[in-house]
N, C-alpha and C positions, 0 to 999 in steps of 0.2 A: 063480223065475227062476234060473237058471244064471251065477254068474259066474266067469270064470276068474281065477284067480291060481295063478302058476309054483310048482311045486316047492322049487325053491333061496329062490326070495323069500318064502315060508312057510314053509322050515324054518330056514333063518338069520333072522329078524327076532325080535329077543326080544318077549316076551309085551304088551309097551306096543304097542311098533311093530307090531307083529301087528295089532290092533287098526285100524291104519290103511290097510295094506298090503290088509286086505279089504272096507274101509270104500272103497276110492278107485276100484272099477271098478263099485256101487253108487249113489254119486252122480256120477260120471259118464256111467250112464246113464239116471240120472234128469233131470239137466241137461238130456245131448239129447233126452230125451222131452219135457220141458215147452220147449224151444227150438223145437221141429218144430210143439209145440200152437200157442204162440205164434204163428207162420208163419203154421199155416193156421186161427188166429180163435178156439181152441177155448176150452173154459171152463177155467180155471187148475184154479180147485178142483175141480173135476171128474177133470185128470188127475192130477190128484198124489192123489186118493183111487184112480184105479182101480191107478195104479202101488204105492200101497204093498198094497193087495189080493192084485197079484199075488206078491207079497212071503213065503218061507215065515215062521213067528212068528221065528226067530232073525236073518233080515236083519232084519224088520219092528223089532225090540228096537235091535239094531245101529246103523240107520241113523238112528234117533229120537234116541240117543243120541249117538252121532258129531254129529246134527245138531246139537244143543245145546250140547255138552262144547265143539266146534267154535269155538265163537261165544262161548258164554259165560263160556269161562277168561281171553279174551282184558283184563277190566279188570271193574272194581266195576259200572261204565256199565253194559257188555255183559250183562253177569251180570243186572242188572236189570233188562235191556229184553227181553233175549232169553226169558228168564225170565217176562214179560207178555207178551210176543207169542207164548210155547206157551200160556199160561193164560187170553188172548185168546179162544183155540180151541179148544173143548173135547173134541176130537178130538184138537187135538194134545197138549195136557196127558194125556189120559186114557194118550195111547199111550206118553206118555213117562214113565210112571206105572206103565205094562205092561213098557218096558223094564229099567227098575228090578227088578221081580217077576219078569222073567224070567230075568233074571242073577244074581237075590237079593242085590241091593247094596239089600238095608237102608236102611243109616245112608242113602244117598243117596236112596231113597226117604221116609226122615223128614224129612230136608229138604229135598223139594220139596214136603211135605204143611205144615211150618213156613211154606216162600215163599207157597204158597194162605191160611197162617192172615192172612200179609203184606197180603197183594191182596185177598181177600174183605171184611176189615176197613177199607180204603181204600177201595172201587172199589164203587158199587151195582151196576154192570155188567163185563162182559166187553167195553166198546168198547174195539176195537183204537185209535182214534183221542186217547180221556182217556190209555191207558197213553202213546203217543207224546211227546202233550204233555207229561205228569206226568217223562217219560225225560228231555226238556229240562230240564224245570224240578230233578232229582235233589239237585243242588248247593244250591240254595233251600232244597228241603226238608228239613231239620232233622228230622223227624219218619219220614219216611220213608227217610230214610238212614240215619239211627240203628238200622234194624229191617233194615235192607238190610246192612249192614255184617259184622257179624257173621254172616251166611249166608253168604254170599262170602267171606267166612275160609273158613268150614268146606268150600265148595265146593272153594276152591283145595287144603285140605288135603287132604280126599278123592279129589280126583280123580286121582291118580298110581298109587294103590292099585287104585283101580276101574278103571283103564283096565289095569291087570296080572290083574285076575281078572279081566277079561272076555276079554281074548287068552290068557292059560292057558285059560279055557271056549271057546274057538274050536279052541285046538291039540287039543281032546281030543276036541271034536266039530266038524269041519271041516264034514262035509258038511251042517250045518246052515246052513253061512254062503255059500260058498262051493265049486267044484268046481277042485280043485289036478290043473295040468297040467304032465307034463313038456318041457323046454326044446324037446325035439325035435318036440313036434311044430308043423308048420305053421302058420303065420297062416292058411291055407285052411281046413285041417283045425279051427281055432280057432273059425273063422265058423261050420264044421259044427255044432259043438257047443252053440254058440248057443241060448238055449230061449227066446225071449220068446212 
C-alpha cells in the first residue's frame, strides 16, 4: 500500500518522531478499514489479516511495532497486558517477533523471547480471556509481577533507542515505509496516488 507523508514533515521530524509521522497514516487506515468491516458485519479477524497482507515487510515490521511500543510504554499494567494480548495470538507475537528481526533490534527481540519464557511458564494456554483475568488480578500476583517488573524496566529503557534506529532505518529507506509527497501537490492529485 501507498501512504503519503509530506516532504517537509519527513524531513524536519527527527528520527524518533519519524517513526510516528509514518506510523499515523498506516493506522489510520487501518482504523477506517476495520470501521467500514465493522458497518458491513464482516469478520474482524479476517480483515485485519488481509490488511496487514497487503502491507510491504517494512510497514508490516512498522505497524506491529508502533502497535505495541504504542500501548505498551504506557505503565508496567499495559506492558503486561498488551504484552499477553500479542502472545494471545500467535500471529500476532510471531509478526511482532518479525519486526524486531527486521529492524534488527536485538536486545528487544531477547526480551520479548524473556516475556514468552514469562507466559509459557504461567499459562497452559494461549487463552486471551486467563491473560485478562490474570491483567486484573497483576497487583495480587506477587509472582507474576516480580517477573514482569524487570522486563518493563528494560522495556522502558530500550525503547527510546529503538524507536531512533528505526526512524534513522526509515530516513535511509523511505520507500519501504512510505511514498514522501511534495506540499504542492493537490489533495486530488493525493487521492490519485492512492494504491489500495
Amino acid at each position: 500500500m501507498d501512504f503519503l507523508v509530506e516532504r517537509q514533515a519527513f524531513d524536519s521530524s527527527t528520527d524518533e518522531s519519524l517513526v510516528w509521522v509514518c506510523f499515523k497514516p498506516i493506522i489510520a487506515t487501518y482504523k477506517e478499514l476495520i470501521r467500514k468491516n465493522e458497518e458491513m458485519g464482516g469478520d474482524g479477524v479476517l480483515a485485519k489479516v488481509q490488511f496487514y497482507k497487503q502491507l510491504t515487510p517494512g510497514q508490516q515490521a512498522l505497524f506491529m511495532y508502533c502497535s505495541y511500543h504504542h500501548h505498551a510504554i504506557l505503565s508496567q499494567a499495559e506492558f503486561y497486558w498488551w504484552s499477553a494480548y500479542f502472545f494471545a495470538q500467535p500471529m500476532f507475537w510471531s509478526s511482532l517477533k518479525k519486526a524486531f528481526q527486521y529492524f534488527g533490534e536485538l536486545t528487544m527481540l531477547r526480551l520479548l523471547e524473556e516475556v514468552e519464557k514469562v507466559f509459557t511458564s504461567r499459562y497452559d494456554t494461549r487463552d486471551i480471556d486467563q491473560i485478562h483475568h490474570a491483567h486484573q488480578d497483576l497487583d495480587e500476583d506477587e509472582r507474576m509481577f516480580a517477573a514482569i517488573s524487570p522486563l518493563d524496566q528494560m522495556f522502558r529503557q530500550f525503547a527510546p533507542a529503538t524507536l531512533q534506529r528505526i526512524g534513522a532505518y526509515i530516513r535511509c529507506y523511505p520507500a519501504e515505509f512510505v511514498q514522501i509527497i511534495d506540499e504542492e501537490t493537490t489533495s486530488s492529485e493525493m487521492e490519485s496516488l492512492r494504491m489500495f
